[in-house]
LOZA-990821 format. One record per atom (N, C-alpha, C): residue in one letter; y, z, x. Coordinates in steps of 0.05 Angstrom, whole numbers, padded with zeros to 5 digits, always signed. Atoms other than C-alpha are relative to their C-alpha. Layout:
<mikols>
AYZX ...
</mikols>
This chain:
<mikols>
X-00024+00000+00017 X+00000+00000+00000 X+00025+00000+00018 X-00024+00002-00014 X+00072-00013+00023 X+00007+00028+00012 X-00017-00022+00000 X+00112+00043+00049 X+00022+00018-00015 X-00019-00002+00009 X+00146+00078+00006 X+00030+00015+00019 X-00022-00010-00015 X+00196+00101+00058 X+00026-00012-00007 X-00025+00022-00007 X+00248+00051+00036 X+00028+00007-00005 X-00025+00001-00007 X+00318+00056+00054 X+00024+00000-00010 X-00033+00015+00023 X+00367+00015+00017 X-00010-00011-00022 X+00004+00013+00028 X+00374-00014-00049 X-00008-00037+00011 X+00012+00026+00013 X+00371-00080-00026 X-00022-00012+00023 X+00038+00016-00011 X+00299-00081+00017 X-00010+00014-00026 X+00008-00009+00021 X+00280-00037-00051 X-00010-00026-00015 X-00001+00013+00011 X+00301-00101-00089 X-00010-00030+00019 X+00015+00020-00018 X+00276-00150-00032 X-00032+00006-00004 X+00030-00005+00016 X+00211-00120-00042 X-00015-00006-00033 X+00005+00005+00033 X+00212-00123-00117 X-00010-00038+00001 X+00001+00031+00004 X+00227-00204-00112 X-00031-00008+00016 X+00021-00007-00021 X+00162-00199-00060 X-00023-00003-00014 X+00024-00008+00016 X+00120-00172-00108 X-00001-00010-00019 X+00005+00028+00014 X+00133-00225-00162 X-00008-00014+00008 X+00007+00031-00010 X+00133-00278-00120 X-00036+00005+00008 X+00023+00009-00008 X+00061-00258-00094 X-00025+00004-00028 X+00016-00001+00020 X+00039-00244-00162 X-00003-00034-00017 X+00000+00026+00003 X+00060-00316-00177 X-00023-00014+00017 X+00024+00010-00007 X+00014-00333-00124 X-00020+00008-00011 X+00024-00015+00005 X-00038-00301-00145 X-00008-00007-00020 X+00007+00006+00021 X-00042-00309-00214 X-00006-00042-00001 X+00002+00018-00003 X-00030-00386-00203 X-00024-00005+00017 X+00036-00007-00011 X-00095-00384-00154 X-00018+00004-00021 X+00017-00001+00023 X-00127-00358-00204 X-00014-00012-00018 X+00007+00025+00031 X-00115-00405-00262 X-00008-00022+00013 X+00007+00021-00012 X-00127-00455-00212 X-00040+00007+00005 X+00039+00000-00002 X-00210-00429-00193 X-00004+00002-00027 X+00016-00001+00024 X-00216-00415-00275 X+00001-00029+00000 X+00008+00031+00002 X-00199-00487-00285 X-00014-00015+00009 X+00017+00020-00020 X-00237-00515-00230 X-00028+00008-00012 X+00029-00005+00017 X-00300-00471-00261 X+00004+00001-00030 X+00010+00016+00025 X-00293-00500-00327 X+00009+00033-00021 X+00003-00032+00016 X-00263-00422-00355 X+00040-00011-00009 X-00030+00010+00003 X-00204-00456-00392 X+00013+00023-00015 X-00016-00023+00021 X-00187-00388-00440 X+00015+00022+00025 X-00004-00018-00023 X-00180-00350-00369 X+00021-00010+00014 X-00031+00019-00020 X-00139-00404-00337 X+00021+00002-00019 X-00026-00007+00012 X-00088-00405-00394 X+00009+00021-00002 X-00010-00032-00016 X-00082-00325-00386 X+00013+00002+00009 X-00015-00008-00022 X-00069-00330-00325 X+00026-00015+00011 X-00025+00022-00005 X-00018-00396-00326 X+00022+00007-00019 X-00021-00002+00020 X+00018-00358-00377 X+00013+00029+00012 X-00011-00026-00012 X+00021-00291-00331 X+00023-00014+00022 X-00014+00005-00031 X+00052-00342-00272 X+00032-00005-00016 X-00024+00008+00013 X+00111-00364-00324 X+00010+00031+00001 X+00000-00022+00003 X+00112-00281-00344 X+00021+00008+00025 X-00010-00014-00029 X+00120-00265-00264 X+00030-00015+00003 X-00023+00018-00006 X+00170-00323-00254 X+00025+00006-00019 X-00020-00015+00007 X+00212-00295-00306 X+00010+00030+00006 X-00007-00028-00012 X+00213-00224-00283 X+00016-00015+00039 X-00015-00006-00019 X+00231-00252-00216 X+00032-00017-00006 X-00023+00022+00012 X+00286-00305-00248 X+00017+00033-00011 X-00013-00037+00008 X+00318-00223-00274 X+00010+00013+00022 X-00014-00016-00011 X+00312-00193-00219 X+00024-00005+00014 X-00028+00007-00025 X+00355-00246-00174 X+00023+00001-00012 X-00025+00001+00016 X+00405-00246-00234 X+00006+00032-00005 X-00006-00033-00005 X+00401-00161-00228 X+00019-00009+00019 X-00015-00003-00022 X+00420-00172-00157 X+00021-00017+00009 X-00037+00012-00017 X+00476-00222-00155 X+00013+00007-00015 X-00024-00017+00011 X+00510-00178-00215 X+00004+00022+00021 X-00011-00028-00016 X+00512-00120-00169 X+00000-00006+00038 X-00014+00012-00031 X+00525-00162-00095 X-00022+00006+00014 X+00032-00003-00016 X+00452-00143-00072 X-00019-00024+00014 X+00006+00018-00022 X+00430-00188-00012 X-00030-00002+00005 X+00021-00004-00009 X+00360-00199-00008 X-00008-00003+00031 X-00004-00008-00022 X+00340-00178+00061 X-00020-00021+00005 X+00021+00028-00011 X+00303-00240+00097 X-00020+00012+00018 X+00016-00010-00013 X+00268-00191+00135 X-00032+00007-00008 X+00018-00023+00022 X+00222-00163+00080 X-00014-00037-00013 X+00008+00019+00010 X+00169-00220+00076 X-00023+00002-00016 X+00020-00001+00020 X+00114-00238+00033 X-00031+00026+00007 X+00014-00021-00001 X+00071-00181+00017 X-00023+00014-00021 X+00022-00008+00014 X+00006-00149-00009 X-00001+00025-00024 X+00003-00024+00013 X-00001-00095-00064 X-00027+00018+00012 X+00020-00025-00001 X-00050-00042-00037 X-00003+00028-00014 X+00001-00033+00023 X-00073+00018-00074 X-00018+00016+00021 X+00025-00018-00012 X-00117+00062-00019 X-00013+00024-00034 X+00010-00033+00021 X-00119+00120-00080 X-00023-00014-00022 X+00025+00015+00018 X-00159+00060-00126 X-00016-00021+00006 X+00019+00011-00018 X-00217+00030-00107 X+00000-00020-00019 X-00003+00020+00023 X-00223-00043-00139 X-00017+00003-00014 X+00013-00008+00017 X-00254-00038-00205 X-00015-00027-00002 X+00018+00024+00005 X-00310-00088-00233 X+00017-00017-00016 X-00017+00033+00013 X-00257-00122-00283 X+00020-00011+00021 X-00008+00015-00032 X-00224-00134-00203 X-00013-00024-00004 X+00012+00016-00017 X-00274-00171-00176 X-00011-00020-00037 X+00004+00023+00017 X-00296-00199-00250 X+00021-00021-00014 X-00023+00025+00007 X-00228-00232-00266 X-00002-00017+00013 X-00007+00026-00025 X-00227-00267-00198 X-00019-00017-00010 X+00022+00021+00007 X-00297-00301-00219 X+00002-00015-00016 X+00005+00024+00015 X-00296-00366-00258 X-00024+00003-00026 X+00026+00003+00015 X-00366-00349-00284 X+00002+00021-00018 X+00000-00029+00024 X-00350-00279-00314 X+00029+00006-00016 X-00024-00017-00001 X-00273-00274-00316 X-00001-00008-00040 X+00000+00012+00033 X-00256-00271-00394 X+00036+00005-00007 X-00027-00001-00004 X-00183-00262-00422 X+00007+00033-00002 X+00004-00024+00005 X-00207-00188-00431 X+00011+00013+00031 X+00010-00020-00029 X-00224-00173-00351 X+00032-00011+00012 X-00024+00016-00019 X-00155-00230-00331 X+00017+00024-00013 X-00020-00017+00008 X-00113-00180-00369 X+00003+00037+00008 X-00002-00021-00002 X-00141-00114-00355 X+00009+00003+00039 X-00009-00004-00039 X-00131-00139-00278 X+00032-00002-00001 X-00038+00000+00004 X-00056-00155-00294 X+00015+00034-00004 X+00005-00031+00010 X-00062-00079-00328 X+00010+00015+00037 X+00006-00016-00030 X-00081-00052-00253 X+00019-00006+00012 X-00018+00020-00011 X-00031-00099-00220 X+00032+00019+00005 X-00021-00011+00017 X+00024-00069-00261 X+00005+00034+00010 X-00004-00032+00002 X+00006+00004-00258 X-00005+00005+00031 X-00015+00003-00038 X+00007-00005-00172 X+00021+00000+00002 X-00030-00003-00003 X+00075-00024-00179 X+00014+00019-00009 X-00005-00024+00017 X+00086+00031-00226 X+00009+00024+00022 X-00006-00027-00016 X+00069+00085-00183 X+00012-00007+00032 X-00018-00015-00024 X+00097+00062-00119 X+00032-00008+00000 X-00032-00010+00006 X+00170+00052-00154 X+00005+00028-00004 X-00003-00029+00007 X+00158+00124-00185 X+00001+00017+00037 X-00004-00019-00024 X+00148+00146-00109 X+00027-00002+00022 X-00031+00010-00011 X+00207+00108-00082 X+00021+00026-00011 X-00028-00012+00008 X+00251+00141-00129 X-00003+00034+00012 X-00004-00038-00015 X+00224+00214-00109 X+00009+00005+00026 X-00004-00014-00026 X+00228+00208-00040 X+00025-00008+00008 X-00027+00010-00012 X+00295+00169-00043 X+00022+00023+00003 X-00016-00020-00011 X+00354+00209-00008 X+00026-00013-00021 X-00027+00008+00013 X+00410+00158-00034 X-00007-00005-00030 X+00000-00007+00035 X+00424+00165-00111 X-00009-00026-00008 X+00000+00034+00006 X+00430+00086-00117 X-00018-00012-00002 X+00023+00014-00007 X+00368+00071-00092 X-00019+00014-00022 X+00024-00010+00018 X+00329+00120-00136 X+00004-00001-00030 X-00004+00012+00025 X+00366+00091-00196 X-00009-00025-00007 X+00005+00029+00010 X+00346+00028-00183 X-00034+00001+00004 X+00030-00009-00005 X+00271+00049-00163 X+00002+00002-00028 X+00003-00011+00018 X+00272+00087-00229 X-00002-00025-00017 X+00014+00027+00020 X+00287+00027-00268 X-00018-00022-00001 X+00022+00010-00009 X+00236-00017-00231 X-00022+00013-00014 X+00015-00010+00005 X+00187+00029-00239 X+00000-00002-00039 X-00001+00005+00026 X+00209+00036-00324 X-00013-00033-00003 X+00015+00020+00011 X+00194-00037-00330 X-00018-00014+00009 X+00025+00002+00003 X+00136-00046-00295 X-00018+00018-00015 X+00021-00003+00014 X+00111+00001-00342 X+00004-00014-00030 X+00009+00026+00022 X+00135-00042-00401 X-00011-00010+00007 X+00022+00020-00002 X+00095-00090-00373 X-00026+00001-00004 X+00020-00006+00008 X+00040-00055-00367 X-00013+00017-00034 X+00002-00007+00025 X+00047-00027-00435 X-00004-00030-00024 X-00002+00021+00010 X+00059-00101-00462 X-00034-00014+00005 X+00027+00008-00011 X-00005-00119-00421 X-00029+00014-00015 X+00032-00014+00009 X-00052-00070-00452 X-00004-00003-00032 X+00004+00006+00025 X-00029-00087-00518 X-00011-00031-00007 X+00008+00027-00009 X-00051-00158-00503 X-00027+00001+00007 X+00029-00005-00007 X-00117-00131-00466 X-00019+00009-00033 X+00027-00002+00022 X-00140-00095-00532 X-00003-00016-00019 X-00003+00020+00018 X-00130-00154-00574 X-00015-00013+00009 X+00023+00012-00018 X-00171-00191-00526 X-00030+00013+00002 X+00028-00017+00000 X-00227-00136-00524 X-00006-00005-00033 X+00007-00007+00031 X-00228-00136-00598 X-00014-00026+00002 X+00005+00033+00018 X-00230-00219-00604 X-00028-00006+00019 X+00030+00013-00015 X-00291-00221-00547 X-00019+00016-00011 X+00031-00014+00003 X-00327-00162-00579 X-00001-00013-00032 X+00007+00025+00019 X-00318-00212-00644 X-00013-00011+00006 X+00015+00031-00019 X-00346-00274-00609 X-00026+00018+00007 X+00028-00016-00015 X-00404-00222-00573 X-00019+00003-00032 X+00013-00019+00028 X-00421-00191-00651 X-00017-00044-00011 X+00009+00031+00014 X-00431-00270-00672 X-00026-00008+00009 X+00023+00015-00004 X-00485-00284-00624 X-00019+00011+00003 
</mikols>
């Protein structure tokens, strides 16, 4: 996982744009192996999470040129790590083509979300300057809309596959 040691508001918010942009990768990857293995309900998921990300980061850069915030060119593309959570089976079963469903693509978006969650919530505790742990704070708030948006989306999805499952 990153460090939460961070500094200033605007590697805080350089990081933020970071962590869209590699969710854009990611998710786009994604929809790209469902499509290639023939899992077209998984690939639209996930081609609808890369629009999702792409507007959260299209926000934040319009956050940061209302308030003169420089994204720092230093702060380059970067990984989400969790050491505290070990990857779960809807992990490794989203990535798969053969298993992923729009159930496991969403509950991984779920996980995704609630990483970023907690290491804005830690930013803001350990931040010294007020600024920074206001803008942590609201980071952190709407990646948990997201993830709140996301799970309302996952059980709608659990419901409609344990439909489809009851059928056959």
């Amino acid at each position: 996982m990153l460090s939460t040691r961070v500094k200033t508001t605007s590697d805080l918010m350089s990081i933020a744009l970071q962590a869209e942009r590699e969710a854009i990768r990611r998710y786009s990857r994604l929809a790209a192996d469902m499509r290639d293995g023939g899992n077209e309900s998984a690939a639209a998921l996930f081609e609808r999470m890369v629009i999702e990300e792409r507007e959260h980061e299209r926000l934040l850069l319009e956050w940061m040129a209302r308030q003169s915030i420089v994204e720092n060119p230093d702060i380059g593309p970067i990984r989400w790590r969790d050491p505290k959570a070990s990857p779960g089976r809807y992990d490794d079963e989203a990535r798969s083509p053969q298993h992923s469903t729009p159930y496991r693509a969403l509950a991984f978006a779920v996980n995704n979300e609630e990483i970023a969650f907690r290491f804005y919530t830690q930013v803001a505790a350990e931040a010294k300057d007020e600024n920074l742990r206001q803008h942590a704070e609201t980071l952190a708030r709407e990646e948990l809309a997201h993830a709140a948006l996301l799970r309302a989306e996952r059980r709608l999805a659990y419901h409609e596959e344990r439909k489809t499952c009851l059928l056959y």
